[in-house]
OpenMM code with the backbone's topology and positions (N, CA, C; nanometers):
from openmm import Vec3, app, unit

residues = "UNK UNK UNK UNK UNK UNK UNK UNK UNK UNK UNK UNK UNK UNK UNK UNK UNK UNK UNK UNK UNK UNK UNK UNK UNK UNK UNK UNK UNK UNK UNK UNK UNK UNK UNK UNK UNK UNK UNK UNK UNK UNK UNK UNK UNK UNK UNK UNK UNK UNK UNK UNK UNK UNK UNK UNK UNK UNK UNK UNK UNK UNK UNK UNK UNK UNK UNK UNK UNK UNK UNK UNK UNK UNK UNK UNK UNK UNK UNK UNK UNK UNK UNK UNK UNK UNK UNK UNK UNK UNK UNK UNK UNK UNK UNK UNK UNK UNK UNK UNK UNK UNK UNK UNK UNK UNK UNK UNK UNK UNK UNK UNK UNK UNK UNK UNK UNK UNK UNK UNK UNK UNK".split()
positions = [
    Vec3(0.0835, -0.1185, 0.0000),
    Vec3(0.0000, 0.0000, 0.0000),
    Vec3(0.0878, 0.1246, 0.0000),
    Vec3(0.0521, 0.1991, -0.0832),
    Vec3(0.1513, 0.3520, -0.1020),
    Vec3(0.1065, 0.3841, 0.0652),
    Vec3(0.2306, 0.4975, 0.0540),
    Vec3(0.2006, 0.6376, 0.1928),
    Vec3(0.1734, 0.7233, 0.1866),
    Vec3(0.1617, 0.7431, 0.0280),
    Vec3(0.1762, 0.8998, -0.0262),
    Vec3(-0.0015, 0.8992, -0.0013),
    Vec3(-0.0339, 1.0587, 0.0075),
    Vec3(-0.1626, 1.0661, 0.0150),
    Vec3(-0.2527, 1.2076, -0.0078),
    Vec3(-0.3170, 1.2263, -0.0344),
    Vec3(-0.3775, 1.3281, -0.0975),
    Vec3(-0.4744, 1.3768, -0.0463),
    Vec3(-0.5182, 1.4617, 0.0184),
    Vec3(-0.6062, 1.4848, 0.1616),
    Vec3(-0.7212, 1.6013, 0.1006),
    Vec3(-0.8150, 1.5964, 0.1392),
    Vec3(-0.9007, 1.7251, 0.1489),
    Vec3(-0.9584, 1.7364, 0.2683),
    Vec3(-0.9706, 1.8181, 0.3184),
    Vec3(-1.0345, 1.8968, 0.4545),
    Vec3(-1.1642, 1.9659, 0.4754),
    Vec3(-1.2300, 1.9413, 0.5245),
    Vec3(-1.3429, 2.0438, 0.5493),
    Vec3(-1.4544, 2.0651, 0.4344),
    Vec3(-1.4940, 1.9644, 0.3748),
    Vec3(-1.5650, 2.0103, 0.2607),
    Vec3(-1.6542, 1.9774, 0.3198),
    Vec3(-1.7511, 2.1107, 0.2756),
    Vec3(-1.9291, 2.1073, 0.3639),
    Vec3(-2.0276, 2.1408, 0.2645),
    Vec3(-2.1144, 2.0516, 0.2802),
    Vec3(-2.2231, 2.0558, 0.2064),
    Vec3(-2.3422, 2.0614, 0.2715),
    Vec3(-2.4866, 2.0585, 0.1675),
    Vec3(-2.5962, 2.1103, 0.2598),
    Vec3(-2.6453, 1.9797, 0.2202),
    Vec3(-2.6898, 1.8463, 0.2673),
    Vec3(-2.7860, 1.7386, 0.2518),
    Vec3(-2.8920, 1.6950, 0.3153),
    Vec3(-2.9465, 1.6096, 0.3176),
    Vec3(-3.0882, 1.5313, 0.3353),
    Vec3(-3.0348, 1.3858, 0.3738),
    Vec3(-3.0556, 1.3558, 0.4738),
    Vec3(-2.9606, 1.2518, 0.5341),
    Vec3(-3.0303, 1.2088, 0.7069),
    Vec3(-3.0632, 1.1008, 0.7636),
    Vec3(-3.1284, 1.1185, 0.8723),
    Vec3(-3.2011, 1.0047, 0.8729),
    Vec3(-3.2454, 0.9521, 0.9776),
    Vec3(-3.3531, 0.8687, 1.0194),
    Vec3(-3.4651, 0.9420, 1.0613),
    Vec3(-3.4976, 1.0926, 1.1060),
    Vec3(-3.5642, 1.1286, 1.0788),
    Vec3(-3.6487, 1.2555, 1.0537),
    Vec3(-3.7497, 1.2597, 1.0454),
    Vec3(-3.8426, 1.3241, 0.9521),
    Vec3(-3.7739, 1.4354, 0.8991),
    Vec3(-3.7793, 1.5244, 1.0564),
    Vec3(-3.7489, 1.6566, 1.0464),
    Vec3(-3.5761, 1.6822, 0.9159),
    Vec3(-3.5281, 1.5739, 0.9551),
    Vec3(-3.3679, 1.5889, 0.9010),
    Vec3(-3.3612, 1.5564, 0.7330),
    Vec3(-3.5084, 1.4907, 0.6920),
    Vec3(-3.5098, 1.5002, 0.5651),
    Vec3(-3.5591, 1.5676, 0.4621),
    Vec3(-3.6264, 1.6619, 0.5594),
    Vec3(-3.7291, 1.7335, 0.5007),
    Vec3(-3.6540, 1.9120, 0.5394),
    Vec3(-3.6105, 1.9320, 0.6584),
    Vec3(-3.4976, 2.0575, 0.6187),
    Vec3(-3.3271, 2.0551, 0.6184),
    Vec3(-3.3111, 1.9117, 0.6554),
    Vec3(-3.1775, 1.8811, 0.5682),
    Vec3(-3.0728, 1.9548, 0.6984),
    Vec3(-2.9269, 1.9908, 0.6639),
    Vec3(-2.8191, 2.0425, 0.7644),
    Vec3(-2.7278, 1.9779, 0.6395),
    Vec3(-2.5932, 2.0783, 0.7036),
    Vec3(-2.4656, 2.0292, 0.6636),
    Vec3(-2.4451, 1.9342, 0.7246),
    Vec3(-2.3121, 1.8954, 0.6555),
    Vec3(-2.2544, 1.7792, 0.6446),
    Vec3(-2.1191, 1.8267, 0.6008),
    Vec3(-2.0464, 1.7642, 0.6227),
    Vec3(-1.9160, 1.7963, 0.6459),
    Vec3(-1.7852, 1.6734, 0.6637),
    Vec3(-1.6987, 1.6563, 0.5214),
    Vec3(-1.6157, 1.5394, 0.4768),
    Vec3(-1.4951, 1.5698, 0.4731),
    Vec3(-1.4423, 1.5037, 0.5597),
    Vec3(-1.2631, 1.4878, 0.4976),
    Vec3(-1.2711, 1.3542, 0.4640),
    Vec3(-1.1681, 1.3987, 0.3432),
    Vec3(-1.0867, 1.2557, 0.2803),
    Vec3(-0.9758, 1.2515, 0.2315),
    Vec3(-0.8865, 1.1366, 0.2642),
    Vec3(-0.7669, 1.1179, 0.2247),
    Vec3(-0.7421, 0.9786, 0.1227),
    Vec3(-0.6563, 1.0018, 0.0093),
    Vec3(-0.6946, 0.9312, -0.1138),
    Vec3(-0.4948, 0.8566, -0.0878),
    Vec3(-0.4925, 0.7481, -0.0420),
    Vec3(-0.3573, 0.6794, -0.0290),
    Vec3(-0.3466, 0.6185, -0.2058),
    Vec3(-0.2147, 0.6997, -0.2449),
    Vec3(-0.1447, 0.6235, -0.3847),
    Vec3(-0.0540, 0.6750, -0.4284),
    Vec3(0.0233, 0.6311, -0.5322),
    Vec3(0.1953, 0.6689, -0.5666),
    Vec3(0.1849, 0.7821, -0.6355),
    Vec3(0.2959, 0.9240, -0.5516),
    Vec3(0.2390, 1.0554, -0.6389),
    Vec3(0.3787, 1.0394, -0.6544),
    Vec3(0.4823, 0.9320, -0.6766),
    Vec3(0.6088, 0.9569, -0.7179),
    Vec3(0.6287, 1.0525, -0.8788),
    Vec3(0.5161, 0.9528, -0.9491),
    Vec3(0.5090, 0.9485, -1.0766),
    Vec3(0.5077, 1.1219, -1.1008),
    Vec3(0.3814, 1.1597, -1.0445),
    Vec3(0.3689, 1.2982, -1.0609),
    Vec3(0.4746, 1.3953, -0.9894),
    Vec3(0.5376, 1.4145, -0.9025),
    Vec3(0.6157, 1.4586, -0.7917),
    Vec3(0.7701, 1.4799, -0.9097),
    Vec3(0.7653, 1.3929, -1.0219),
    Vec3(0.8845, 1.4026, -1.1287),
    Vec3(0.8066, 1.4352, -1.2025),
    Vec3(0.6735, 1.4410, -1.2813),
    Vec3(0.6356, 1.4799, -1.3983),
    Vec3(0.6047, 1.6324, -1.4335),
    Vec3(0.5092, 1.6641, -1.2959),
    Vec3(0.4715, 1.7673, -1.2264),
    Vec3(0.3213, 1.8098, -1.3196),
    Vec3(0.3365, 1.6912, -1.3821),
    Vec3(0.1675, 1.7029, -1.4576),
    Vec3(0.0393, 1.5949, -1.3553),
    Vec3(-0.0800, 1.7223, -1.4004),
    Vec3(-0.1632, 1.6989, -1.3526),
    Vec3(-0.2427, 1.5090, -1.3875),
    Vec3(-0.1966, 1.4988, -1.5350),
    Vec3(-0.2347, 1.3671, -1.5553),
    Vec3(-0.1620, 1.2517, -1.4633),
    Vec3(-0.0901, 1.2689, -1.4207),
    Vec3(0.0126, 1.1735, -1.3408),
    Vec3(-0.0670, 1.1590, -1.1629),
    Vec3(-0.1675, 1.2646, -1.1407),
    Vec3(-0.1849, 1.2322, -0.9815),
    Vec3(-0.3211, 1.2742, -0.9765),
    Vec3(-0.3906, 1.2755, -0.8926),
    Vec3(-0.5794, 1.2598, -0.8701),
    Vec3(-0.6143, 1.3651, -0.8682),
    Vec3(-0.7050, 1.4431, -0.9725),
    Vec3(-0.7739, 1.5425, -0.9729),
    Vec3(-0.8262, 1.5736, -0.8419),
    Vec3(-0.8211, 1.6428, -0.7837),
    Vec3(-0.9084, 1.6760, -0.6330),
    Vec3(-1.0261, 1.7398, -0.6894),
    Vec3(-1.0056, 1.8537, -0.7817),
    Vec3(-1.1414, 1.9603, -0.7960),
    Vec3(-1.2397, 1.8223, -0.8268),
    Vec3(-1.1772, 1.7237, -0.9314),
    Vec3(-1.2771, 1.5572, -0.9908),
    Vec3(-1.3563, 1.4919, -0.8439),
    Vec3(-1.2831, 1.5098, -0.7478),
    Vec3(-1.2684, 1.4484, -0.6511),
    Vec3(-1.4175, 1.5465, -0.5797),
    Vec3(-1.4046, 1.6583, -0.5314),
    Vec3(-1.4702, 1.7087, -0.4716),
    Vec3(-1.5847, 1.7176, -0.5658),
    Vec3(-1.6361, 1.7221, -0.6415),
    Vec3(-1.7271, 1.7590, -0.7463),
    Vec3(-1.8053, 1.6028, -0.7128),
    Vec3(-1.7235, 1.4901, -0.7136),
    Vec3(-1.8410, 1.3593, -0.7120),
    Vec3(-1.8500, 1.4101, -0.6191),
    Vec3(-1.7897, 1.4212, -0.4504),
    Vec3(-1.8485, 1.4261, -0.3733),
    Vec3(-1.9715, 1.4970, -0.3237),
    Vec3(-1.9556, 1.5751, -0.3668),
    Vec3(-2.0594, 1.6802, -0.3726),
    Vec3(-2.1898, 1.7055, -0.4080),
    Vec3(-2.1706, 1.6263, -0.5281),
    Vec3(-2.3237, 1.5207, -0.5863),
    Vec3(-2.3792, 1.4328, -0.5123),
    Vec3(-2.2703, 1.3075, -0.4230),
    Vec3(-2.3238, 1.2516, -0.3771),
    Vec3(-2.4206, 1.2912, -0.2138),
    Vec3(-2.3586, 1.3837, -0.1946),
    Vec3(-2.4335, 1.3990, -0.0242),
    Vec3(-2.4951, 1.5157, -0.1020),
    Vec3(-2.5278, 1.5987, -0.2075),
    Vec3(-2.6064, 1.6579, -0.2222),
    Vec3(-2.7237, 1.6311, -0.2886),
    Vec3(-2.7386, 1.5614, -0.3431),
    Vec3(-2.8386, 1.4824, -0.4453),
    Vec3(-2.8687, 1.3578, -0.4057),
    Vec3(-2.8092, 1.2546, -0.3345),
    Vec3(-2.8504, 1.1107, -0.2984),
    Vec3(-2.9164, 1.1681, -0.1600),
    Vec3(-2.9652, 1.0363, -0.0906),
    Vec3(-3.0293, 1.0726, 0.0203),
    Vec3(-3.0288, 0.9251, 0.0951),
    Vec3(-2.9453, 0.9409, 0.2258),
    Vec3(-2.9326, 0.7952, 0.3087),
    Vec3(-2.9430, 0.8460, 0.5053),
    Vec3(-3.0282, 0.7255, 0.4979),
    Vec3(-3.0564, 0.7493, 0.6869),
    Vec3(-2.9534, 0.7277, 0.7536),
    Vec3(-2.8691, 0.6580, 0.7074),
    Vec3(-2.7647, 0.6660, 0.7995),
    Vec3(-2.6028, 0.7210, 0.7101),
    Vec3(-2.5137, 0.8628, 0.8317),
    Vec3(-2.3815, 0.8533, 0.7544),
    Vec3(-2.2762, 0.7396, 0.7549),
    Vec3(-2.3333, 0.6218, 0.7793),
    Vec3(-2.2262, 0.5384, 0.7692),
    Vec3(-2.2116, 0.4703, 0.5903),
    Vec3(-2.3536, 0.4765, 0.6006),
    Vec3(-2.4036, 0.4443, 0.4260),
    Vec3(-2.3583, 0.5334, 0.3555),
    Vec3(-2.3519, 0.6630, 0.3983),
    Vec3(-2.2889, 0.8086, 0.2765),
    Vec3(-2.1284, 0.7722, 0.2857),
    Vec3(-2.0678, 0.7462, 0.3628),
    Vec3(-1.9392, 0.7275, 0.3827),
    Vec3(-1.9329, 0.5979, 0.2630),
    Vec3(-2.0092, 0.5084, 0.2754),
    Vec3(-1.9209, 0.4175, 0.2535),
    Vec3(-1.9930, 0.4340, 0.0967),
    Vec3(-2.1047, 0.5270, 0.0108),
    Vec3(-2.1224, 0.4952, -0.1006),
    Vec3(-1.9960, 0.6290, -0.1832),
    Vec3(-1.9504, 0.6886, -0.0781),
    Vec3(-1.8217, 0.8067, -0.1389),
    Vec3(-1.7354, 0.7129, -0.1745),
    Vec3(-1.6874, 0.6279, -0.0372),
    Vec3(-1.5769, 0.5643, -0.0644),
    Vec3(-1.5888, 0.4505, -0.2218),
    Vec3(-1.7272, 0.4012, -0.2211),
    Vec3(-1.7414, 0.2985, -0.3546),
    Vec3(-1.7316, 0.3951, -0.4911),
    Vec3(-1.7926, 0.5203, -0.5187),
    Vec3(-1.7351, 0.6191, -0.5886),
    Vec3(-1.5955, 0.6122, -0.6381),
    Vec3(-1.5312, 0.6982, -0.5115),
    Vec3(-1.4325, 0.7762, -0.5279),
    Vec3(-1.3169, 0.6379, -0.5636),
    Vec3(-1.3127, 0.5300, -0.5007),
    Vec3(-1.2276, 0.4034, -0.5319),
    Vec3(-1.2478, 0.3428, -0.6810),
    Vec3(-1.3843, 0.3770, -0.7194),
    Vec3(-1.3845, 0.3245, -0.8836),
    Vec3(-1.3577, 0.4365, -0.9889),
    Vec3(-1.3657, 0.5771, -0.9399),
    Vec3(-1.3664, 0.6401, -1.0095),
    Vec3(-1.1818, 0.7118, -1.0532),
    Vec3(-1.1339, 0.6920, -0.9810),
    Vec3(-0.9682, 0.7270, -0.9608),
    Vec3(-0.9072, 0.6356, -0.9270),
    Vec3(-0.7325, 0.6386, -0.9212),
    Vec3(-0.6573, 0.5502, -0.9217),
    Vec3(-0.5970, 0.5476, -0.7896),
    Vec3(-0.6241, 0.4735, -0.6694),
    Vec3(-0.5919, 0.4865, -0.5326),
    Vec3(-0.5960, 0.3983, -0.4749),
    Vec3(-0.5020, 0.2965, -0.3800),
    Vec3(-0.5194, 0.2214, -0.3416),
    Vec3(-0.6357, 0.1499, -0.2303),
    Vec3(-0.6349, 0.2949, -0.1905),
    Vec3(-0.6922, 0.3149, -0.0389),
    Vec3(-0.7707, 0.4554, -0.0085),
    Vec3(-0.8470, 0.4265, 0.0941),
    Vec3(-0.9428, 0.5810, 0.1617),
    Vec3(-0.9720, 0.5691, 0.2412),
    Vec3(-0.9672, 0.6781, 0.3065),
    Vec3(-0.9937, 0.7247, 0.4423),
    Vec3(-1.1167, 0.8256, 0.4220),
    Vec3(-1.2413, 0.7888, 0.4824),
    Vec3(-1.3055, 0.9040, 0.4691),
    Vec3(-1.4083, 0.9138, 0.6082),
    Vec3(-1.4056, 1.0315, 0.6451),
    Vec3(-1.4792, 1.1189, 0.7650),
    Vec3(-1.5623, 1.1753, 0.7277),
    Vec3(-1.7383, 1.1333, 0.8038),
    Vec3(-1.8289, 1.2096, 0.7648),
    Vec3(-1.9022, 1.2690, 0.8801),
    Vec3(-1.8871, 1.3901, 0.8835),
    Vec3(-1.8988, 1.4650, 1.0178),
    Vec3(-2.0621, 1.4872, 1.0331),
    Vec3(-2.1273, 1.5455, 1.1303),
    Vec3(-2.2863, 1.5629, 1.1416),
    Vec3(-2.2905, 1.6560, 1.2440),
    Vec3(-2.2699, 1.7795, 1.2353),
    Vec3(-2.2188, 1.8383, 1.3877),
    Vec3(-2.3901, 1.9129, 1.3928),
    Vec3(-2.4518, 1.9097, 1.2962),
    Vec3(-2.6247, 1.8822, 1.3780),
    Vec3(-2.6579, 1.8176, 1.4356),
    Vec3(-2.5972, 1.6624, 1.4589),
    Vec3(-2.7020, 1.5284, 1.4724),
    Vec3(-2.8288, 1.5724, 1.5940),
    Vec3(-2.9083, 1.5190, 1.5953),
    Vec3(-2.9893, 1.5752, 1.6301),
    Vec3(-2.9989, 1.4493, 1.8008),
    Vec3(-2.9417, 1.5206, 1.8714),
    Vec3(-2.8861, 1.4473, 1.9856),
    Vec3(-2.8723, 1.5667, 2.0559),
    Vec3(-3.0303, 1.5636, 2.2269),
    Vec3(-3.0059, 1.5922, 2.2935),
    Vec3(-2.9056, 1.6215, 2.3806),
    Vec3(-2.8328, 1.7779, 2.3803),
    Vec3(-2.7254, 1.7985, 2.4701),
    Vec3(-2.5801, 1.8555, 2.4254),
    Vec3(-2.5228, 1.9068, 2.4660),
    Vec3(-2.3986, 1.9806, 2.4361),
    Vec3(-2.2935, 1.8610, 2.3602),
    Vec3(-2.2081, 1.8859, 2.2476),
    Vec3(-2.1619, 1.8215, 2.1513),
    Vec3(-2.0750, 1.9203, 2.0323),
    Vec3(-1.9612, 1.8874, 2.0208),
    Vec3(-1.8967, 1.9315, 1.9040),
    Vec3(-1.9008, 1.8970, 1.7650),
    Vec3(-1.9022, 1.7484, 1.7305),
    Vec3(-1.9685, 1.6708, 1.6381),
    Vec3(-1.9911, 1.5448, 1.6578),
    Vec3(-2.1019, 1.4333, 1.5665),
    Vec3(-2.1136, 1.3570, 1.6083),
    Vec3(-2.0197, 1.2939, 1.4526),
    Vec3(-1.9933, 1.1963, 1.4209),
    Vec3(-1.9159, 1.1817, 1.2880),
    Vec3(-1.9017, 0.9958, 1.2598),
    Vec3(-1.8750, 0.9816, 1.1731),
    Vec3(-1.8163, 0.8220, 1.1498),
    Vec3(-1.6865, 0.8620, 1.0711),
    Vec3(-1.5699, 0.7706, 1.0808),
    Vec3(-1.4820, 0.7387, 0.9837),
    Vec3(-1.4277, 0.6197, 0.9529),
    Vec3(-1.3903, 0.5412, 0.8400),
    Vec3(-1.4120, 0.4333, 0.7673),
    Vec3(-1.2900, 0.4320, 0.6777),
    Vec3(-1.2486, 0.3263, 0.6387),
    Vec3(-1.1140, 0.3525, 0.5838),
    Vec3(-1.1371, 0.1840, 0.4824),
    Vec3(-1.1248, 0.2116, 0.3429),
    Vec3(-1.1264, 0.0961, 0.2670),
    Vec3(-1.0307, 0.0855, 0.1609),
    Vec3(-0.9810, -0.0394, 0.0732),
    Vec3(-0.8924, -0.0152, 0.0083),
    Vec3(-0.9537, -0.1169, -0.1227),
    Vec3(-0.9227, -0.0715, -0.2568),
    Vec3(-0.9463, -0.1092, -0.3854),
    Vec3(-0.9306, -0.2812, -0.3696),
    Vec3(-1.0338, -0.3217, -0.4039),
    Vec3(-1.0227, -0.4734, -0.4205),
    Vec3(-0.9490, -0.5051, -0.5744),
    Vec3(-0.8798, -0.6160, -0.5620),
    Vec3(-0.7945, -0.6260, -0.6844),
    Vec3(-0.8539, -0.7545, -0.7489),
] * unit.nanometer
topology = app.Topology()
chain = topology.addChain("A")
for resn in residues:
    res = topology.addResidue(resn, chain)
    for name in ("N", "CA", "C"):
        topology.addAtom(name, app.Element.getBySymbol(name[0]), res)
């Protein structure tokens, strides 16, 4: 498995996501980091963009997906990014964090979140 890795931070979106009612019907951010593990040797000497993972490519599916799909639970959004983002680019591996700092959970809280980490079946 490479080490090299390719990270995005903080990307927030507005979705429809929840077990219930209220959370599907006026929705909240949502909020993803992800880190994309694979060899940026290639690129790191080429210094072309074809050689290493589009991020803007990267953020754009994501973005569709928690903005346009719709799942009760973020463990399911996590893991249909990760089936995405693993078929759609060249990466061994992912790490991805899907934050909920609405969840709708009585009581003081910074976020509530899942993170999940899978790697390209060969």
């Amino acid at each position: 498995m490479a080490h090299d890795r390719i990270g995005l931070r903080g990307l927030r979106f507005y979705g429809f996501h929840g077990v219930l009612n209220e959370e599907n019907s006026l929705g909240q951010v949502f909020i993803v980091d992800i880190d994309l593990f694979t060899d940026l040797s290639k690129a790191g000497r080429s210094d072309q963009v074809e050689d290493t993972i589009n991020y803007a490519e990267v953020y754009t599916r994501i973005k569709t997906i928690v903005e346009k799909e719709r799942y009760q639970l973020i463990e399911k959004l996590a893991e249909r990014i990760a089936e995405v983002i693993l078929a759609g680019f060249v990466c061994e591996g992912i790490s991805i964090t899907v934050h909920k700092p609405q969840a709708p959970i009585q009581g003081i809280f910074d976020d509530a979140f899942v993170e999940i980490y899978r790697e390209k079946k060969s």
